[in-house]
C-alpha positions as CSV (number, residue, x, y, z in Angstrom):
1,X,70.6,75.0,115.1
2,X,68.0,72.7,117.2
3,X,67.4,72.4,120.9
4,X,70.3,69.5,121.2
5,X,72.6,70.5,118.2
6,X,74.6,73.9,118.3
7,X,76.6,75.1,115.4
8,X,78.6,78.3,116.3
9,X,80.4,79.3,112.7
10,X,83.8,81.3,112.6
11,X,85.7,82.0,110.0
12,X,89.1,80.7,110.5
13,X,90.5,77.4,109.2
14,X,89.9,76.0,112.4
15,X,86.4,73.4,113.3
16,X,85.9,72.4,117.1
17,X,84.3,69.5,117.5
18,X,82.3,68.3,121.2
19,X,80.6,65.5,120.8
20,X,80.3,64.2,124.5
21,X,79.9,67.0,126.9
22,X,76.1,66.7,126.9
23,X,74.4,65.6,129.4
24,X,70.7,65.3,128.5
25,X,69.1,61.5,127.9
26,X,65.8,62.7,125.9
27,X,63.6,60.7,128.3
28,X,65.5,57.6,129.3
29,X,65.7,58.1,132.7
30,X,62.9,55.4,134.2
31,X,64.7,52.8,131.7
32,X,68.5,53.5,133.3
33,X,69.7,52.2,136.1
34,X,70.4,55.9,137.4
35,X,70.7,59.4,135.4
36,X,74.1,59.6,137.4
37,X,75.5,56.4,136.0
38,X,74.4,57.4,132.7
39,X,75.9,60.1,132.7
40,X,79.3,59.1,134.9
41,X,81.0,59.2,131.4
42,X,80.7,62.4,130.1
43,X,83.3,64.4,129.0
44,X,83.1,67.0,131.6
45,X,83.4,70.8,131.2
46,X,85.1,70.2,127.5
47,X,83.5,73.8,126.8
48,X,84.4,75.6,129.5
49,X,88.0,74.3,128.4
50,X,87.6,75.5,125.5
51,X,85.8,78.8,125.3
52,X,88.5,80.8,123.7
53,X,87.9,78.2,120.8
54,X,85.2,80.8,119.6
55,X,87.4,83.9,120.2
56,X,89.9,82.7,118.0
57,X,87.5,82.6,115.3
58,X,87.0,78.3,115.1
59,X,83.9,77.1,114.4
60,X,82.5,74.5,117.0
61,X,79.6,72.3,116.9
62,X,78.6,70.7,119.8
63,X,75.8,68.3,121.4
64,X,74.3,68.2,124.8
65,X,72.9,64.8,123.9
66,X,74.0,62.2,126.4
67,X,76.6,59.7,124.7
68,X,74.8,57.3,126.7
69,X,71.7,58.0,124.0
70,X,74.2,57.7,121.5
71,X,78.1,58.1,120.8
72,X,79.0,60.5,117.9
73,X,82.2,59.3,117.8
74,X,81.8,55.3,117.3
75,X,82.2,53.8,113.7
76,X,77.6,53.1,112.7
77,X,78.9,49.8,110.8
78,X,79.9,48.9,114.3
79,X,83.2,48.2,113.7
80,X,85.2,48.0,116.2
81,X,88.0,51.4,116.2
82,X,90.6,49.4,118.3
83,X,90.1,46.2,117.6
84,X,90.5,43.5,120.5
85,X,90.5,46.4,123.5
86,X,87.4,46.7,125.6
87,X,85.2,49.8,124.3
88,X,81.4,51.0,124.0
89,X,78.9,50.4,121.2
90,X,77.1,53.6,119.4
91,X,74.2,53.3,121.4
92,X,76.2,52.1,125.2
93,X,74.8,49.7,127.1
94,X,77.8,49.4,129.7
95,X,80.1,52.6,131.5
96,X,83.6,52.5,130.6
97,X,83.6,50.0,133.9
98,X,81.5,48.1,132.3
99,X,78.3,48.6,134.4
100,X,75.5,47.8,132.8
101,X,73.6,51.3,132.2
102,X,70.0,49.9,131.6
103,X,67.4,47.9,133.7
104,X,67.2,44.3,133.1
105,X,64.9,44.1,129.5
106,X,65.2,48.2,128.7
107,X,68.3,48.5,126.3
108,X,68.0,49.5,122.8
109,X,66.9,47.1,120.0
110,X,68.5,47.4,116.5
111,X,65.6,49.7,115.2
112,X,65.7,51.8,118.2
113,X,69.5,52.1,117.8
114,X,68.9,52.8,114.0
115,X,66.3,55.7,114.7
116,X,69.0,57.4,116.9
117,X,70.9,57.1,114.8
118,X,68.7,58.7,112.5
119,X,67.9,61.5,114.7
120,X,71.0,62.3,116.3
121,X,74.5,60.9,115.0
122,X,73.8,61.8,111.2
123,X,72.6,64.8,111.9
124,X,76.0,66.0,114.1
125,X,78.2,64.5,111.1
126,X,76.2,66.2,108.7
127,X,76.4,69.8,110.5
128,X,80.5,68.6,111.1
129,X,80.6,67.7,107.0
130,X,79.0,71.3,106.2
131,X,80.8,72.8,107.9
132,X,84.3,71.8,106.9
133,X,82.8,72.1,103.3
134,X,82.3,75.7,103.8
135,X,86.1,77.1,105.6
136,X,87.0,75.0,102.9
137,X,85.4,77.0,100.0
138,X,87.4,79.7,102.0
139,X,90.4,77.9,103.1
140,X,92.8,75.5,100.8
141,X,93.6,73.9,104.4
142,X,91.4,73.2,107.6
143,X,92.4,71.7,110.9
144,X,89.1,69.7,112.5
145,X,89.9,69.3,115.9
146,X,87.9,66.7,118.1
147,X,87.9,67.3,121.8
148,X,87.6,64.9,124.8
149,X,88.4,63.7,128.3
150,X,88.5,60.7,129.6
151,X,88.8,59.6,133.7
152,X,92.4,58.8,134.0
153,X,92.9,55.7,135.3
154,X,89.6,53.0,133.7
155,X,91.3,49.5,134.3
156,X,88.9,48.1,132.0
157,X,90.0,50.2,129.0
158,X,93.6,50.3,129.9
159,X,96.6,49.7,132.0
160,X,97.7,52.6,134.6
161,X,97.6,55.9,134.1
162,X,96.9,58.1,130.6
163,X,99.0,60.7,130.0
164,X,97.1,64.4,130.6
165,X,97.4,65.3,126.8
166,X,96.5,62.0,124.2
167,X,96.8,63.2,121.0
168,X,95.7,61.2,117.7
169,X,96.1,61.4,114.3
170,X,95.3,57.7,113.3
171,X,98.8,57.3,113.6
172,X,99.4,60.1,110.7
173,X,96.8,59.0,108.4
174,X,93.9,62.0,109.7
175,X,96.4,64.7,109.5
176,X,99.7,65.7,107.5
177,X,102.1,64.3,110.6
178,X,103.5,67.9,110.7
179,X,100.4,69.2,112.7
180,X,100.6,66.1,115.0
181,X,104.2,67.0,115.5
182,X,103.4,70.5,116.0
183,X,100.6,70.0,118.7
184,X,103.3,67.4,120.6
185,X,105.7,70.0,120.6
186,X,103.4,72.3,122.8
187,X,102.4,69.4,124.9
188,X,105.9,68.6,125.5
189,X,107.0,72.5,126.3
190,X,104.0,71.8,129.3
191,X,104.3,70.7,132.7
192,X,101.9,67.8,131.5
193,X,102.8,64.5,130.3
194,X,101.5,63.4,126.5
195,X,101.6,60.6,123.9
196,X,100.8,60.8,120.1
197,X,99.2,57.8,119.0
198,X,98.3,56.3,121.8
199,X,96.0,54.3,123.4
200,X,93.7,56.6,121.6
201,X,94.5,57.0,118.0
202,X,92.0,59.5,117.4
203,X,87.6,57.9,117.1
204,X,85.7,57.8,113.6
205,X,85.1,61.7,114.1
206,X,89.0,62.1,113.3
207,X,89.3,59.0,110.6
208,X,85.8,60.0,108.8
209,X,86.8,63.5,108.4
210,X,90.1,63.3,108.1
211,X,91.5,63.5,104.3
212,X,94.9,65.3,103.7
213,X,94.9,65.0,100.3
214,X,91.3,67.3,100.2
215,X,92.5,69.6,102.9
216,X,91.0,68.5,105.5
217,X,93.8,68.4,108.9
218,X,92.0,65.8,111.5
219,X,93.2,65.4,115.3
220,X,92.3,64.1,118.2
221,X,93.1,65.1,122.1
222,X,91.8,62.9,124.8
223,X,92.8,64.6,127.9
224,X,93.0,62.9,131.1
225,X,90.6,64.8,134.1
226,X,93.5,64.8,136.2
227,X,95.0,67.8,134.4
228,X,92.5,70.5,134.7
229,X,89.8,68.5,137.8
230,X,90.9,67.9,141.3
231,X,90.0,63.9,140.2
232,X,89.4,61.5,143.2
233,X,91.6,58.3,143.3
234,X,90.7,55.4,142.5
235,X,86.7,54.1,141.8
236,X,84.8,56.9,141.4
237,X,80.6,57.7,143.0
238,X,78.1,59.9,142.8
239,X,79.2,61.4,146.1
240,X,82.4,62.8,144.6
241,X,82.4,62.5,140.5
242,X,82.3,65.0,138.8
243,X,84.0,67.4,141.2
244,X,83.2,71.2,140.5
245,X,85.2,72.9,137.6
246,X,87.9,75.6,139.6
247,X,89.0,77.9,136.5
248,X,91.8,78.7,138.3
249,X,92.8,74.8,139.1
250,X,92.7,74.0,135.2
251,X,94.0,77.3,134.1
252,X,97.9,75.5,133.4
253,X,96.2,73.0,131.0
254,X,93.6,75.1,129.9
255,X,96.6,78.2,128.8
256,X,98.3,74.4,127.0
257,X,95.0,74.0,124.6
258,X,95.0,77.6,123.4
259,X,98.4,77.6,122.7
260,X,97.4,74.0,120.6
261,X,94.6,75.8,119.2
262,X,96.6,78.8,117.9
263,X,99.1,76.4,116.7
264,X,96.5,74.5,114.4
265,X,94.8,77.9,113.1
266,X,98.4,78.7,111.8
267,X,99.4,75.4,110.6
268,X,96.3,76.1,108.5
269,X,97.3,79.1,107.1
270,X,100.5,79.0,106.7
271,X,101.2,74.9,106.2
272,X,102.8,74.4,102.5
C-alpha cells in the first residue's frame, strides 16, 4: 500500500486490475498544456463500475496515477501492441487525438521516462505479479481481469464506433478461449453490442500476465463510455467531458459486468 498504489486482497480466484482511472500527475501541471487535457483520457469512474468487484471476494489493485505520468498498460521495450495503428507511448506525449499534452521543450527524456518507470509501472506489475502468485498458491486456476474505457468514437485510433463491451484475450493466447467464450456469451445476452478480439486485443497487462498453461486466465474489457455515461457527440471539451457518473444511467451495463465477473470467479473454480 502507498499513497498512489492500492492493493485490496480477496480471496477468490479472481484479480481486478485498474490501471487508468487515476487522475493525479505528481507535479506536472506547470509543464502540461492543461491538467484537463492531461487528464481528458482517463478511464473514468472504472471503480465505481466495478465496486461489487470487492464484494465478490476479487482482489483489485489499482492506481490513481495519471496514465499521462505513465501508462501501466504499454509494452517498457516500447514495442508497439498493435503494430501499424496509431497509439500512445509509456510515458504519453499526445491524447488519443493526438494533441500534444506538454509545452513546447517539457516532455520526458529517456532517463526521466526510465525513473517512472522505476517508480511507478514496476511497482504496479510487481504488486499485479504478487498477487496472482498468492490466489495461486490457493487456487489451481485464476482469472486476471484488466478493466478499461475508452471514448467511443477517437477517429485517430479507429474507424466509427466501438462496440460498448471489447473484450480481449490476445486473440485466445491470454486466456483458455472458453472464458473468452463465456464472458461473450453474457455480453451477447445484453442490450449492448460487443466484439472479442477486436480493435483491442487485450494491452501488455493481459499478454504479460497471461499464461494458461501456469493457471493464470488473462482478459481484457475496454468498454465504450457510451454504455454506462450520457457521452457528448462528437469532439469532446472541458465544458462537457467527463459528464457526471448517474448510477442509475449505468446501472444496465454496470448489472452486465457483475454478471462477467461472477462468470470468471466460476470459470475459475470450476473450469477443468
Amino acid at each position: 500500500m502507498s499513497d498512489w498504489l492500492s492493493i485490496t486482497p480477496g480471496e477468490k480466484p479472481l484479480l481486478v486490475s485498474i490501471p487508468h482511472s487515476g487522475l493525479d500527475l505528481q507535479g506536472l501541471e506547470p509543464r502540461l498544456v492543461s491538467p484537463w487535457l492531461a487528464r481528458k483520457d482517463a478511464d473514468w469512474y472504472i471503480p465505481e463500475l466495478y465496486a461489487a468487484a470487492e464484494l465478490l471476494g476479487a482482489t483489485i489493485v489499482r492506481t490513481n496515477v495519471s496514465r499521462t505520468v505513465i501508462d501501466m498498460n504499454r509494452d517498457p521495450s516500447g514495442r508497439s501492441l498493435y503494430p501499424g495503428m496509431a497509439t500512445t507511448e509509456l510515458c504519453p506525449t499526445t491524447s488519443f487525438d493526438g494533441e500534444p499534452l506538454y509545452l513546447a521543450g517539457q516532455a520526458p527524456a529517456a532517463e526521466e521516462i526510465e525513473q517512472r518507470r522505476r517508480d511507478y509501472f514496476d511497482p504496479y506489475h510487481a504488486a499485479l505479479r504478487a498477487q496472482a502468485q498468492r490466489l495461486l498458491s490457493q487456487h489451481p486456476r485464476i482469472v486476471v481481469y484488466d478493466c478499461h474505457s475508452i471514448r467511443s468514437s477517437i477517429p485517430r485510433l479507429f474507424e466509427g464506433q466501438l462496440p460498448q463491451f471489447n473484450i480481449g484475450t490476445n486473440d485466445g493466447q491470454a486466456s483458455d478461449p472458453r472464458l473468452g467464450a463465456a464472458v461473450q456469451e453474457i455480453c451477447a445476452g445484453s442490450e449492448f453490442t460487443h466484439v472479442l478480439n477486436g480493435r483491442f486485443k487485450g494491452g501488455y497487462i493481459t499478454r504479460s500476465l497471461g499464461d494458461p498453461a501456469r493457471g493464470v486466465h488473462a482478459i481484457q474489457m475496454e468498454l465504450s463510455c457510451r454504455g454506462y455515461l450520457r457521452e457528448p457527440p462528437g469532439p469532446v471539451t472541458d465544458a462537457n467531458w467527463p459528464v457526471p457518473f448517474d448510477p442509475q444511467f449505468a446501472a444496465p451495463l454496470h448489472d452486465v459486468l457483475v454478471r462477467v465477473l461472477q462468470r470468471c470467479v466460476e470459470f475459475a473454480l470450476h473450469f477443468r
